[in-house]
TORBA-665791 format. One record per residue (C-alpha): x, y, z. Coordinates in steps of 0.2 Angstrom, whole numbers. Example, Ala and Ser with C-alpha at 12.3 -4.5 7.8 and 13.67 -1.06 7.14 Angstrom:
TORBA-665791
{u = 62; v = -22; w = 39}
{u = 68; v = -5; w = 36}
This chain:
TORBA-665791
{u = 1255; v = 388; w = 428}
{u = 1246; v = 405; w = 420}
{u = 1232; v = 392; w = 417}
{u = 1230; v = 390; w = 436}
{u = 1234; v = 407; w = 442}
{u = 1220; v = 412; w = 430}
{u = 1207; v = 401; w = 433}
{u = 1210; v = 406; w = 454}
{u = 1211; v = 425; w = 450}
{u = 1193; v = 419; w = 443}
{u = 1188; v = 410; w = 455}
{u = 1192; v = 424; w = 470}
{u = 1184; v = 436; w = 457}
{u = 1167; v = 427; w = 460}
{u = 1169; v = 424; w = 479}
{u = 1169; v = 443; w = 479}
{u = 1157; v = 447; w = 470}
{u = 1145; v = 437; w = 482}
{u = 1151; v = 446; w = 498}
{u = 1136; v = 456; w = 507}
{u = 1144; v = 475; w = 508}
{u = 1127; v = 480; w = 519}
{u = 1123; v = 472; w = 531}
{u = 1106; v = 465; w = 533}
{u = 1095; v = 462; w = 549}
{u = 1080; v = 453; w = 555}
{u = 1062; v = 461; w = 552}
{u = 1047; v = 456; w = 557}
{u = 1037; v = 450; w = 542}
{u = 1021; v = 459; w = 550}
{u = 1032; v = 476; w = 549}
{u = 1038; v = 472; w = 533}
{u = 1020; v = 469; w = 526}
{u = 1014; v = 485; w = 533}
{u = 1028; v = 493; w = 525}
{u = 1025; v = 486; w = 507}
{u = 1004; v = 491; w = 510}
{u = 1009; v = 510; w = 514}
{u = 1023; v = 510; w = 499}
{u = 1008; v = 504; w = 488}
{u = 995; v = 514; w = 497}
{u = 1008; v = 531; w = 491}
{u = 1010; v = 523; w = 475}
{u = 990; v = 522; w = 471}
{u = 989; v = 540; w = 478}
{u = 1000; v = 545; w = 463}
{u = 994; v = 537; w = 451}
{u = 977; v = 546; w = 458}
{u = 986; v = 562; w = 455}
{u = 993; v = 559; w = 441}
{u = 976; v = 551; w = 434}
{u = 966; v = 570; w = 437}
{u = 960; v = 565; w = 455}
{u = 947; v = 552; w = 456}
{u = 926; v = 552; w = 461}
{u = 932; v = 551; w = 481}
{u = 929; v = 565; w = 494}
{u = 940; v = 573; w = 504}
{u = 930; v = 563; w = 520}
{u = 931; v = 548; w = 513}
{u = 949; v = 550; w = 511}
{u = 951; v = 554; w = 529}
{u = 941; v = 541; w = 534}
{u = 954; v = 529; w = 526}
{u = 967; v = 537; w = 533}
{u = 959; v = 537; w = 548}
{u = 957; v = 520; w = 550}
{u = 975; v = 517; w = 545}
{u = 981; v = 526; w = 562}
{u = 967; v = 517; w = 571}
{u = 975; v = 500; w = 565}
{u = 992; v = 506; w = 568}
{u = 986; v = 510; w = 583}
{u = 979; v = 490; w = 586}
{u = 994; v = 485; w = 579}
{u = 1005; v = 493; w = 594}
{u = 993; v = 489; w = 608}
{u = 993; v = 471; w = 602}
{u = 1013; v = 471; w = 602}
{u = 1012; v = 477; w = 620}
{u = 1002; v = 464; w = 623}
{u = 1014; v = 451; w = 616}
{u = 1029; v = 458; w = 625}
{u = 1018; v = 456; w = 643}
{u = 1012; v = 440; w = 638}
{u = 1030; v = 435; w = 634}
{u = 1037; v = 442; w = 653}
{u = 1023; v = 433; w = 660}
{u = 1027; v = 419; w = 654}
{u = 1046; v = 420; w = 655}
{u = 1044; v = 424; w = 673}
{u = 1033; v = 408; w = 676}
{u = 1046; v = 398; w = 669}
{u = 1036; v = 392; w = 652}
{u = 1046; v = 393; w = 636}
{u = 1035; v = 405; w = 623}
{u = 1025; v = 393; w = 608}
{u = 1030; v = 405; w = 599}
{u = 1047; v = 402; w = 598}
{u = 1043; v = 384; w = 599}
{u = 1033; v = 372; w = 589}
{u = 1025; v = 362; w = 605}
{u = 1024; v = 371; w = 622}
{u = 1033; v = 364; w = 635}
{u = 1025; v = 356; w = 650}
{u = 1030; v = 361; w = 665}
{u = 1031; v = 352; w = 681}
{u = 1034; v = 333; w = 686}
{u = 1019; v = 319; w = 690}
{u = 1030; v = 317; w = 706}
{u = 1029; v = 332; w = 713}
{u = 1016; v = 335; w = 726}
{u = 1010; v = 350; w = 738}
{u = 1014; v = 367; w = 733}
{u = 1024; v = 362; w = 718}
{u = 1013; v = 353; w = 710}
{u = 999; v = 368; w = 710}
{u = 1013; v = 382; w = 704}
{u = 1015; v = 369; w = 689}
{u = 995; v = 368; w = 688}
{u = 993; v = 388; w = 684}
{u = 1009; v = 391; w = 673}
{u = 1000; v = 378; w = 662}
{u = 984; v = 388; w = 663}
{u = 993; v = 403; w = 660}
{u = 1003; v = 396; w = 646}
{u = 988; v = 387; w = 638}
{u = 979; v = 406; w = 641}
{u = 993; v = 417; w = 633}
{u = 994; v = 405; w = 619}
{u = 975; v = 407; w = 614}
{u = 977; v = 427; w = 617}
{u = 991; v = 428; w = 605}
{u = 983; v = 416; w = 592}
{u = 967; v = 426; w = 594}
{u = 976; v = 442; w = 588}
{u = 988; v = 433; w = 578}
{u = 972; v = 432; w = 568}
{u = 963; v = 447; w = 571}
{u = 979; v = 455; w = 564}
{u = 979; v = 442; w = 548}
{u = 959; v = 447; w = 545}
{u = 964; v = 463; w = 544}
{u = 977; v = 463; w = 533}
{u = 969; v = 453; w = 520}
{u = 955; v = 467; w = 523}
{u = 968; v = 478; w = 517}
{u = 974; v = 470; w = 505}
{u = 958; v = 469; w = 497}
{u = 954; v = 488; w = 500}
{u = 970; v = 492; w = 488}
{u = 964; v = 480; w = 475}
{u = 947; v = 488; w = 475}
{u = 956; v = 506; w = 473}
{u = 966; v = 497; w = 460}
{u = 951; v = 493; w = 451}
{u = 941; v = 509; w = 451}
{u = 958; v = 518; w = 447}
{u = 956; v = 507; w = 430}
{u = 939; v = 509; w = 426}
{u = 940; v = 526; w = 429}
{u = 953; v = 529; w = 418}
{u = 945; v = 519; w = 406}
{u = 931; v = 527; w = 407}
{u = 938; v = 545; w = 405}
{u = 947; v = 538; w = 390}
{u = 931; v = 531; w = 380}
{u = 923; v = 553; w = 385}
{u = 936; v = 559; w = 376}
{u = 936; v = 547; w = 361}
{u = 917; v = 547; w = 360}
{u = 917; v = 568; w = 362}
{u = 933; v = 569; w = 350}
{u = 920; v = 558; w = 336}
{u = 906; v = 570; w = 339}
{u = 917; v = 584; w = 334}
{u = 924; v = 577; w = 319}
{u = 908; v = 572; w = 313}
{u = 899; v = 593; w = 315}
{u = 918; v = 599; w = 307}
{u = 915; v = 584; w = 296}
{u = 898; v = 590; w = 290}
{u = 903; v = 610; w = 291}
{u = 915; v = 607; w = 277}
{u = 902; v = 599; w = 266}
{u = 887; v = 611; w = 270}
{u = 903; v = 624; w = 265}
{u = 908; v = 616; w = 248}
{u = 891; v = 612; w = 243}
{u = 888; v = 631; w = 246}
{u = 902; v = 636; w = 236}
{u = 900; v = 623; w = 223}
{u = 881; v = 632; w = 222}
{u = 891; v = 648; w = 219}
{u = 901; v = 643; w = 206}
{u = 890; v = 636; w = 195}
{u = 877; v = 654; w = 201}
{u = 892; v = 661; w = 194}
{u = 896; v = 652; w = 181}
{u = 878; v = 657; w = 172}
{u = 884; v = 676; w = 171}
{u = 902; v = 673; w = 168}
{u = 898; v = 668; w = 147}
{u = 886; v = 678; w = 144}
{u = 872; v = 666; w = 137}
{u = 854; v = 663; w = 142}
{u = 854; v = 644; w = 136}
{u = 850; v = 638; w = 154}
{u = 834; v = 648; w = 152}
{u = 828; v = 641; w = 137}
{u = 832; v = 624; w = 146}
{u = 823; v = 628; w = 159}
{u = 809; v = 630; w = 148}
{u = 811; v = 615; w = 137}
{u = 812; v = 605; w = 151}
{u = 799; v = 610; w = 160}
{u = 788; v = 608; w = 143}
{u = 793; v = 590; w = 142}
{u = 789; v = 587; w = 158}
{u = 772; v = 591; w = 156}
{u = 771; v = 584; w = 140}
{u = 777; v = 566; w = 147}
{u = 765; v = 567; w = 161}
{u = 752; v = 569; w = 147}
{u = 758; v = 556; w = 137}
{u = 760; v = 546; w = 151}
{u = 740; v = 547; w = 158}
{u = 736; v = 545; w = 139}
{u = 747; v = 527; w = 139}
{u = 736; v = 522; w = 155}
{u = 720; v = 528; w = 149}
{u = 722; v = 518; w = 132}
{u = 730; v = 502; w = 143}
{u = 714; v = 501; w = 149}
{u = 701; v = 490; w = 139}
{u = 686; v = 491; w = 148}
{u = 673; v = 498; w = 139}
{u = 665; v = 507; w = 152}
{u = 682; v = 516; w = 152}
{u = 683; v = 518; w = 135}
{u = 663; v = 525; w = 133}
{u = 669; v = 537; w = 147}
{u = 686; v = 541; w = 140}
{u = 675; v = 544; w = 123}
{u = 662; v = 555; w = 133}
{u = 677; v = 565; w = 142}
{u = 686; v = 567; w = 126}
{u = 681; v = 584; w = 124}
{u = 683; v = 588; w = 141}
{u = 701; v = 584; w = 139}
{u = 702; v = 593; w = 125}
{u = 696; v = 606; w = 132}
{u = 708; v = 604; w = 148}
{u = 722; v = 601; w = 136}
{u = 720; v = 619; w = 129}
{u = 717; v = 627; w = 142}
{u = 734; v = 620; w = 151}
{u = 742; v = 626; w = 133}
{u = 736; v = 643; w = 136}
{u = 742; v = 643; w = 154}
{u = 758; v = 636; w = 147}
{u = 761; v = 647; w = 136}
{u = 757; v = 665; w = 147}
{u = 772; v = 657; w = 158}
{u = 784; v = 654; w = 144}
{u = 780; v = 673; w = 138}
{u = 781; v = 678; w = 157}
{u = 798; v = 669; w = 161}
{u = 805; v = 676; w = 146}
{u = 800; v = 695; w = 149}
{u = 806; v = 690; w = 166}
{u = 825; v = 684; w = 159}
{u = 825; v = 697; w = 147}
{u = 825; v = 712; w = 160}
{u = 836; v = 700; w = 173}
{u = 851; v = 697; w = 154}
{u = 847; v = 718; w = 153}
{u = 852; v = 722; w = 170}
{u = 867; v = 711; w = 171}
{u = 872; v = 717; w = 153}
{u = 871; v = 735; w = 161}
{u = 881; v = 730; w = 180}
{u = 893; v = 723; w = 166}
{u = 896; v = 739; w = 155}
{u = 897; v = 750; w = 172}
{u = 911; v = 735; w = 177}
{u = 923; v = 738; w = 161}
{u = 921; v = 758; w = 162}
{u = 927; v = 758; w = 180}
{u = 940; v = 744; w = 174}
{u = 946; v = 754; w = 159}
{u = 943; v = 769; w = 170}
{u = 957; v = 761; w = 183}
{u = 968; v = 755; w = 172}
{u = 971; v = 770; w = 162}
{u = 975; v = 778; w = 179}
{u = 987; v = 762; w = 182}
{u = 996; v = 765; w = 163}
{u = 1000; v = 783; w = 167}
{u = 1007; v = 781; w = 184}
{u = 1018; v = 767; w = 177}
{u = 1020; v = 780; w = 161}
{u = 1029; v = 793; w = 175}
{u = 1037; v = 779; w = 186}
{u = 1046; v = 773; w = 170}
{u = 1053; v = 792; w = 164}
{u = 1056; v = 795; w = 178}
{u = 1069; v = 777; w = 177}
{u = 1076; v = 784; w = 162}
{u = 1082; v = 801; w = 169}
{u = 1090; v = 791; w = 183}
{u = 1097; v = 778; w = 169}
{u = 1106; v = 792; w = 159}
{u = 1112; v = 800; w = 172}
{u = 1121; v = 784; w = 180}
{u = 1126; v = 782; w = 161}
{u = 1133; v = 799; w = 158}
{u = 1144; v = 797; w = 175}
{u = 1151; v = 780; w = 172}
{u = 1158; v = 786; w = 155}
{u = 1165; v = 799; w = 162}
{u = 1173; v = 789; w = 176}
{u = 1180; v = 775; w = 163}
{u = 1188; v = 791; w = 154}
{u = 1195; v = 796; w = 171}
{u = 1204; v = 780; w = 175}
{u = 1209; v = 777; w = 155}
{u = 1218; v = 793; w = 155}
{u = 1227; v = 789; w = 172}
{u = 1231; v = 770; w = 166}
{u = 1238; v = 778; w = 149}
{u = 1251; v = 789; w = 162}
{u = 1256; v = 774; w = 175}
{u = 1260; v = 762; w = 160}
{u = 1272; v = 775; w = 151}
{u = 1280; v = 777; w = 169}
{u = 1282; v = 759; w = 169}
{u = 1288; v = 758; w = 150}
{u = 1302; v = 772; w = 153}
{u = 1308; v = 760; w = 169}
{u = 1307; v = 744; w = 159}
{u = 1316; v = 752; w = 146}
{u = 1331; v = 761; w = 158}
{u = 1331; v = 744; w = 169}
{u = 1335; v = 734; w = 151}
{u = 1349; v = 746; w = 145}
{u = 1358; v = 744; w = 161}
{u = 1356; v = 723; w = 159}
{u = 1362; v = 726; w = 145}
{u = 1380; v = 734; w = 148}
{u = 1381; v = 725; w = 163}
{u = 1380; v = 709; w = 153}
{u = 1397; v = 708; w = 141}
{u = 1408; v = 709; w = 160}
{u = 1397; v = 695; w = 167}
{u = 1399; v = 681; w = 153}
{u = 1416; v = 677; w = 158}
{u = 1413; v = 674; w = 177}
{u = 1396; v = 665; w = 170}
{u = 1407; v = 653; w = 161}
{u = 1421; v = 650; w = 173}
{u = 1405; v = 646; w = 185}
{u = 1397; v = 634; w = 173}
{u = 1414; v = 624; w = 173}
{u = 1415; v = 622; w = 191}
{u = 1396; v = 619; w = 194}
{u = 1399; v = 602; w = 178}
{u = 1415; v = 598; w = 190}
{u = 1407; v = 599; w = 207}
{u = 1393; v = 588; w = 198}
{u = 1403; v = 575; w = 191}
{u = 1411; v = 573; w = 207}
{u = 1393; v = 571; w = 218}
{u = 1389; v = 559; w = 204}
{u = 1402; v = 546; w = 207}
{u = 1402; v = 551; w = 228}
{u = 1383; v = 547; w = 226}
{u = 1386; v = 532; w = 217}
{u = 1401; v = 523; w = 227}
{u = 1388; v = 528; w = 243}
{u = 1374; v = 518; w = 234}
{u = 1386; v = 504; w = 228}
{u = 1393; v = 502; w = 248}
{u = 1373; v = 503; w = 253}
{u = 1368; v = 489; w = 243}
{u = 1385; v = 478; w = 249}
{u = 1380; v = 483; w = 268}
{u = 1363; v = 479; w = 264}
{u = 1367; v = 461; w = 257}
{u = 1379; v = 456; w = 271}
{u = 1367; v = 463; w = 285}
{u = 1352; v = 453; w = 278}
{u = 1366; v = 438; w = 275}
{u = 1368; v = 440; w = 296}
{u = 1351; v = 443; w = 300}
{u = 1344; v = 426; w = 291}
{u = 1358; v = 417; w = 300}
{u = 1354; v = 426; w = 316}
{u = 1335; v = 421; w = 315}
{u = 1340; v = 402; w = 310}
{u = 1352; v = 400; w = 322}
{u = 1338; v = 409; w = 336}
{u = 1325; v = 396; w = 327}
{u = 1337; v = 379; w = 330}
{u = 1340; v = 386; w = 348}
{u = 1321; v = 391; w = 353}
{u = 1317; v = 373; w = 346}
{u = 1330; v = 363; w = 353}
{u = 1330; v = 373; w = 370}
{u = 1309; v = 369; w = 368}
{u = 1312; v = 351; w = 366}
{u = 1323; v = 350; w = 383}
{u = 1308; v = 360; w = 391}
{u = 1294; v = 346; w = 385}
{u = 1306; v = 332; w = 388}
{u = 1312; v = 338; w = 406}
{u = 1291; v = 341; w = 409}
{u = 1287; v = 324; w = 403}
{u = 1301; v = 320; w = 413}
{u = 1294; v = 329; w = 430}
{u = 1278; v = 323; w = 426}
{u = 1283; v = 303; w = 426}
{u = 1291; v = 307; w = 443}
{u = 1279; v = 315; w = 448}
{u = 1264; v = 303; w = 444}
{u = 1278; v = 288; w = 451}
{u = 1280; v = 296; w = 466}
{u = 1261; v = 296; w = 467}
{u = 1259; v = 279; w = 465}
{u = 1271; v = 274; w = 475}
{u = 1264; v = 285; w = 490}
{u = 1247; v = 278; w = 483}
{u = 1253; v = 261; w = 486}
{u = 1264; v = 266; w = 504}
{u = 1246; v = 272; w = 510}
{u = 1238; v = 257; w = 505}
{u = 1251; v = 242; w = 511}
{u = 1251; v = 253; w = 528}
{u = 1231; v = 252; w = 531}
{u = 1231; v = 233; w = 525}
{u = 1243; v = 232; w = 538}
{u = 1235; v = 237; w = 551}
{u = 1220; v = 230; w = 548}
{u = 1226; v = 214; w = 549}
{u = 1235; v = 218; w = 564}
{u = 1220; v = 222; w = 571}
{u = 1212; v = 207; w = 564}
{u = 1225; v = 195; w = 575}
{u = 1222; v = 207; w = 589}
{u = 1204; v = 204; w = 590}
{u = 1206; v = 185; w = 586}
{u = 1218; v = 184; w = 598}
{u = 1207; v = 192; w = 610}
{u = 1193; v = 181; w = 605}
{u = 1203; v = 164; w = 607}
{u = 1212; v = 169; w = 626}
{u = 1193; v = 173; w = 633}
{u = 1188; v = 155; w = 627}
{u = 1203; v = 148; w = 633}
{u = 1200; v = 157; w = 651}
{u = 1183; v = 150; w = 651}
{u = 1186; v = 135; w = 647}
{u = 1201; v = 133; w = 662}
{u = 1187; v = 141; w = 673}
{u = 1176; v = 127; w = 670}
{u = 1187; v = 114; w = 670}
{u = 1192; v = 121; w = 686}
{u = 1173; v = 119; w = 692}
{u = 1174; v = 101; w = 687}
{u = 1192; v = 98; w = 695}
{u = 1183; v = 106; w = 710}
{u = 1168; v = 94; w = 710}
{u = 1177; v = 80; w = 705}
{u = 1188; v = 82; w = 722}
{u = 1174; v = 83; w = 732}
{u = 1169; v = 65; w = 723}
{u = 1185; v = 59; w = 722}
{u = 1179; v = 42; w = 718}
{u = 1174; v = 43; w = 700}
{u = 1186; v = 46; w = 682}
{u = 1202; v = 51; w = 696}
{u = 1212; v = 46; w = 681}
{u = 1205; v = 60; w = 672}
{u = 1208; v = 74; w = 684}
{u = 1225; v = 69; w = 686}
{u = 1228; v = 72; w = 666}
{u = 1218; v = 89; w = 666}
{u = 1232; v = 96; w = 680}
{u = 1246; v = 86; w = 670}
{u = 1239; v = 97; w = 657}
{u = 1237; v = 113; w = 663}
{u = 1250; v = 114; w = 673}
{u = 1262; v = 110; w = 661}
{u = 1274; v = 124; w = 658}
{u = 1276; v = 122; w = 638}
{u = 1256; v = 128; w = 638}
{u = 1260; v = 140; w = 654}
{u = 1274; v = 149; w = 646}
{u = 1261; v = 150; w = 628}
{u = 1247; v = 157; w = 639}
{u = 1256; v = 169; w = 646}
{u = 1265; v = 176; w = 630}
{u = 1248; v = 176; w = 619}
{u = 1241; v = 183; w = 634}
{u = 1255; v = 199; w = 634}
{u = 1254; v = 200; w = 615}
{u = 1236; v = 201; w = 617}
{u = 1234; v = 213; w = 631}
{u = 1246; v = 224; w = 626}
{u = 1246; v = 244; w = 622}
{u = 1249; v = 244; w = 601}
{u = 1258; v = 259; w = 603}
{u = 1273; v = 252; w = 615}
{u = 1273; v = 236; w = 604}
{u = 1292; v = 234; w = 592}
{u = 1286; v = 241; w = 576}
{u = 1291; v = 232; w = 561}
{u = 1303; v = 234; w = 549}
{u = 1292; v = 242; w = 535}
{u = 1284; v = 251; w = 547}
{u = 1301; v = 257; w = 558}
{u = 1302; v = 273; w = 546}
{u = 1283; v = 278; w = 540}
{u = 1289; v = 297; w = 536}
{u = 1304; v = 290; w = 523}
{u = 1297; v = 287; w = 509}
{u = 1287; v = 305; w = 509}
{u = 1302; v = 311; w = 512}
{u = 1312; v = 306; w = 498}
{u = 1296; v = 308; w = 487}
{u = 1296; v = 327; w = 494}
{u = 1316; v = 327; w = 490}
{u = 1313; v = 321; w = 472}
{u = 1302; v = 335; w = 469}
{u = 1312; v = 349; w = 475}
{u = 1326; v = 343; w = 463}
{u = 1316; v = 341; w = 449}
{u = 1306; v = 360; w = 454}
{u = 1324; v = 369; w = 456}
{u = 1329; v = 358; w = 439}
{u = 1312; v = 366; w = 431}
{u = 1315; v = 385; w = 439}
{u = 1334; v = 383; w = 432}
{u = 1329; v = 377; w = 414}
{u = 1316; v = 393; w = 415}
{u = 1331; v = 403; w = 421}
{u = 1342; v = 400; w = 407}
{u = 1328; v = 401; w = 394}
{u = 1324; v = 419; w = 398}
{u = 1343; v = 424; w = 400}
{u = 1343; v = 416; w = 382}
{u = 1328; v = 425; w = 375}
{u = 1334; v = 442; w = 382}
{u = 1352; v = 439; w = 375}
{u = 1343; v = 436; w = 359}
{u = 1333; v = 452; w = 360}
{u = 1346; v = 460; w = 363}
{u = 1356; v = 453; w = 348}
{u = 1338; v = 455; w = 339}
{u = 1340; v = 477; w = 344}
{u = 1357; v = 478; w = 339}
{u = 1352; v = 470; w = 323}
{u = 1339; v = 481; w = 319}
{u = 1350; v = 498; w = 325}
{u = 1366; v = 492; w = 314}
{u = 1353; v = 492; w = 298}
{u = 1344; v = 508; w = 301}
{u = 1362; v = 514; w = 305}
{u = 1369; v = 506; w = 287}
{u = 1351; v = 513; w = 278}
{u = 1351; v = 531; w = 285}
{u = 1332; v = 534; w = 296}
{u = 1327; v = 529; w = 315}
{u = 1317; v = 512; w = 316}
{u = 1299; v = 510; w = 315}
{u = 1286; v = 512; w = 328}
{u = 1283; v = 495; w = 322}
{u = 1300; v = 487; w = 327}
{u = 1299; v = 497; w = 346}
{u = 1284; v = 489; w = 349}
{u = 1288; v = 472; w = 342}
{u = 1305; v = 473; w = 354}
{u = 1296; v = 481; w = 368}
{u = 1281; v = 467; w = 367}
{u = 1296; v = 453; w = 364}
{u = 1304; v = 462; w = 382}
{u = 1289; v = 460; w = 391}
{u = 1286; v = 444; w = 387}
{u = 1303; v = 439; w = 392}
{u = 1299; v = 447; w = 409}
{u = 1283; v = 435; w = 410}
{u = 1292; v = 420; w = 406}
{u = 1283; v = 416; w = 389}
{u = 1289; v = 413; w = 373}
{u = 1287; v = 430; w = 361}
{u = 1276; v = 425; w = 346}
């Protein structure tokens, strides 16, 4: 039953949940197409703004706007045009094509004068609004594909201007990494220059210009070497009678580029030797205005620091003086202390020889009262345990005697269901099988009927032929007269009269006023005592539910008591725990379902 209620609740659930709350009404698509162009005409215009404007004038943008009106314009004239086309037409009596897939013609073939030319021009004027209203029914589909295509082109642009201003900025954002790229290593080349400038001067040494000169010596030195390597690589002889001929000359050369070498050298170093005496000079000037500074440093630190030590001794001569101060009052307030401690203690003393007496007495009472809280404390404890034991011995009986009850009270349930269930499934059957025998019934009764129906129309055909032939053979009364006289022996013989006539009622007859049959005298019985059967065994069903939640409160409530005479018995309130176990057990009773 929860099942069913459950799955309904569900399905109701989902029936709401498809009910229209608005309500909705019919549009035409033309309006709606408009609509969606301008909401995607704003849309672009947005994005436009939102983009940084776009390479479109303010004309052009009028323009466009311009030509919307003008088309909105179109739109409503060619509206007008419909509606008057419509009242043309609906006054002339032809049905809009429109509104139907075929027009309708109008007017008969049979129809001549005056009505035959009225139907002649509301088909000309039909076939006319219909080419009109196709003609603009066009014209308005040209139009909007036009548009359609103007927002995809604005689409476009919109893109490839965006792209466009995104590859600027990268391409400008490059450039200027590169010149701050290149800025910073003109700058540390600069300063690397400087250092190693600096770097000359800082040790004091003039080896870099004794490089200098060494390195420019072997420089010219290779290059000598190196023309003599090629002239003596080559073996011609002219070469070797001319290098033999310019020997001297290269001699010559040769110590005259010695010379030249040599006035540089002795130039360069005059040159260094006044540049080292300079900077030995700059250097000397440097120290004596660095001593100079930081003599001048040393005695302002000199004053600062005596100047600290005044201030030092001072703060020293007060705090000792202080710490005298509070030593001497300390000394005073512990003596005051020591003569109370002392008058305090003599007093205990005295006081003390009256107070052993009652001190004893009271230790003797206080052992008494003691040994009687001991044995009050243990007969309590002793009564606990015995209260304890036969409450649980109750409670386990309670709970098996709750257990055989819910099961046997649960094995009457399922057998009384199967129970139902049988009945109800044999009361199915047999109105199944009512049903059926009551249709098989009738379908043969209207079987017979129809046979029936079938053989008296023969029969009447047959008596009117033979009646023909009786007729003929009167008028020739001279041939088979034996024959004729046994056809009227036959049919007018009252055995056959009497069956003609009863098949003939039978046949003819309404099925309603007919004497039903015995099975069929009663149809509503067997529903009946089918429906009786079922109330019994519903109110036996509601009755068994009944007396199962009367037991399963009963046993709640023994279940309470229960609980209350144990935390009575072991002195605290019950748990949250056991409230909302008994007040889950309570509602489930209410329900009608078992507590778990």
């Amino acid at each position: 039953i929860n099942f069913d209620e459950m799955r309904q609740t569900i399905m109701y659930a989902c029936r709401a949940q498809q009910v229209l709350n608005k309500a909705r009404r019919n549009v035409d698509p033309m309006i709606m197409q408009l609509r969606e162009l301008r909401a995607q005409v704003a849309d672009l215009e947005l994005r436009l703004k939102e983009a940084g404007g776009s390479n479109y004038t303010n004309e052009y943008v009028r323009g466009l706007e311009k030509r919307i009106k003008d088309l909105e314009w179109q739109c409503g004239d060619q509206k007008r045009i419909i509606s008057q086309l419509r009242a043309e037409l609906e006054n002339a009596g032809i049905a809009d094509p429109t509104l139907i897939g075929k027009p309708s013609v109008r007017g008969g073939t049979g129809a001549a004068g005056a009505e035959g030319g009225a139907a002649g021009a509301g088909e000309e004027q039909g076939s006319v609004s219909a080419t009109t209203y196709r003609r603009t029914n066009e014209q308005l589909q040209s139009e909007l594909t036009s548009a359609n295509m103007e927002i995809v082109r604005l689409q476009r642009q919109l893109l490839e201007s965006e792209r466009t201003k995104s590859g600027k900025l990268d391409v400008d954002a490059e450039s200027t990494i590169a010149k701050l790229q290149a800025k910073c290593d003109l700058y540390r080349s600069t300063f690397h220059d400087w250092e190693v400038h600096l770097n000359h001067y800082s040790t004091y040494h003039w080896r870099w210009s004794t490089d200098y000169l060494f390195g420019a010596f072997e420089d010219k030195m290779n290059v000598l070497i190196r023309q003599c390597q090629n002239l003596m690589m080559d073996k011609d002889a002219y070469v070797m009678d001319t290098l033999s001929r310019g020997e001297s000359e290269q001699l010559r050369e040769t110590a005259k580029i010695q010379r030249q070498h040599l006035a540089e050298i002795s130039a360069l170093t005059a040159q260094y030797r006044e540049a080292i005496e300079k900077v030995k000079k700059e250097y000397a000037e440097r120290e004596e205005e660095r001593a100079k500074r930081q003599k001048g440093a040393s005695s302002n630190s000199e004053s600062r620091m005596q100047a600290t030590r005044d201030t030092f001794e001072q703060e020293k001569r007060r705090w000792v003086q202080e710490r005298e101060n509070m030593k001497l009052s300390y000394e005073e307030k512990l003596a005051t202390v020591r003569a109370e401690y002392q008058d305090d203690l003599k007093r205990l003393r005295e006081s003390l020889a009256s107070t052993t007496s009652d001190r004893q007495r009271q230790g003797l009472s206080l052992q008494e009262l003691q040994e009687r809280h001991e044995a009050e404390m243990r007969n309590i404890e002793q009564d606990m345990v015995r209260e304890r034991k036969r409450h649980e011995g109750e409670l386990a009986m309670l709970k098996k005697q709750m257990s055989t009850e819910l099961s046997r009270k649960e094995e009457q349930i399922t057998a009384r269901d199967t129970q139902a269930q049988r009945t109800e499934e044999e009361a199915a059957k047999l109105r199944r099988d009512n049903l059926k025998l009551q249709t098989d019934m009738r379908a043969k009764e209207r079987q017979l009927n129809t046979e029936i129906k079938d053989l008296l129309l023969k029969q009447e055909n047959m008596i009117a032929v033979l009646t023909t032939i009786i007729g003929n053979y009167e008028k020739n009364p001279t041939n088979l007269k034996e024959d004729i006289e046994a056809l009227r022996a036959f049919v007018s013989d009252k055995d056959y009269a009497a069956f003609r006539a009863k098949a003939k009622e039978m046949a003819f007859r309404d099925p309603a006023s007919r004497r039903p049959s015995a099975s069929m005298r009663n149809p509503g019985s067997v529903d009946e005592q089918l429906s009786r059967e079922m109330d019994g065994i519903r109110s036996a069903i509601e009755h068994m539910r009944k007396t199962r939640r009367d037991q399963q409160a009963n046993l709640q409530q023994v279940q309470q008591h229960v609980y209350e005479q144990l935390s009575r018995s072991r002195g605290f309130q019950p748990s949250e725990e056991v409230n909302e176990r008994l007040h889950d057990a309570n509602t489930a009773t209410q329900n009608g379902k078992r507590p778990v």
